[in-house]
N, C-alpha and C positions, 0 to 999 in steps of 0.2 A: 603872920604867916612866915615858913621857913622857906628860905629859896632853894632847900634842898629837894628833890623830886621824891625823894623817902617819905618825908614827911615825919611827924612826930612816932608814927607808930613805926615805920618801917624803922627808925633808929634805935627804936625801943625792941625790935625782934633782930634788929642786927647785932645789938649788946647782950640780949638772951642768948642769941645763937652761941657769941664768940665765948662768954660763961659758959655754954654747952660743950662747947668743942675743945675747951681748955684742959681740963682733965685728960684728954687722947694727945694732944698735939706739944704739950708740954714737957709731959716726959718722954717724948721721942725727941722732941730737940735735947733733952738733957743727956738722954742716953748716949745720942750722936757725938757728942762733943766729950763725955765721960768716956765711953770706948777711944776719943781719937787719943785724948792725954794718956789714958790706960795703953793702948797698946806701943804708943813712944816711947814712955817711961817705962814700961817693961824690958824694953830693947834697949833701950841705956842703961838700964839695971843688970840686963844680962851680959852687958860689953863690960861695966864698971867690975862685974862680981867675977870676972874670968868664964862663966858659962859659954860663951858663944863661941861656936867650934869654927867659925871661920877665921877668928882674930887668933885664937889657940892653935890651930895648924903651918905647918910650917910652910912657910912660901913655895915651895915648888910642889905641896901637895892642896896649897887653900883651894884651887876652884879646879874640879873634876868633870872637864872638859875635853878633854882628848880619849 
């Protein structure tokens, strides 16, 4: 006897389920973590390559505030 309250079957539908639900849950964590690196290194990309019009503007015109 298992001293788990599952018992054999219930671990046996808890390891189906988590096969189940692997394919949904998987690629949203990949995607989560693939957009966070994506959009940093985008932004370092765009500071390194001269693009970013904040670092390109001159000081007394960078932040349009007044």
């Amino acid at each position: 006897m298992s001293k788990t309250k599952l018992g054999p079957f219930g671990i046996i539908g808890l390891v189906v389920l988590g096969i189940g639900l692997a394919p949904i849950i998987l690629p949203l964590i990949w995607f989560v973590i693939f957009l966070s690196f994506f959009a940093g290194g985008f932004k370092v990309f765009r500071i390194m390559s001269g693009c970013d019009d904040e670092v390109n503007r001159p000081p007394e015109r960078r932040y349009d505030d007044d």
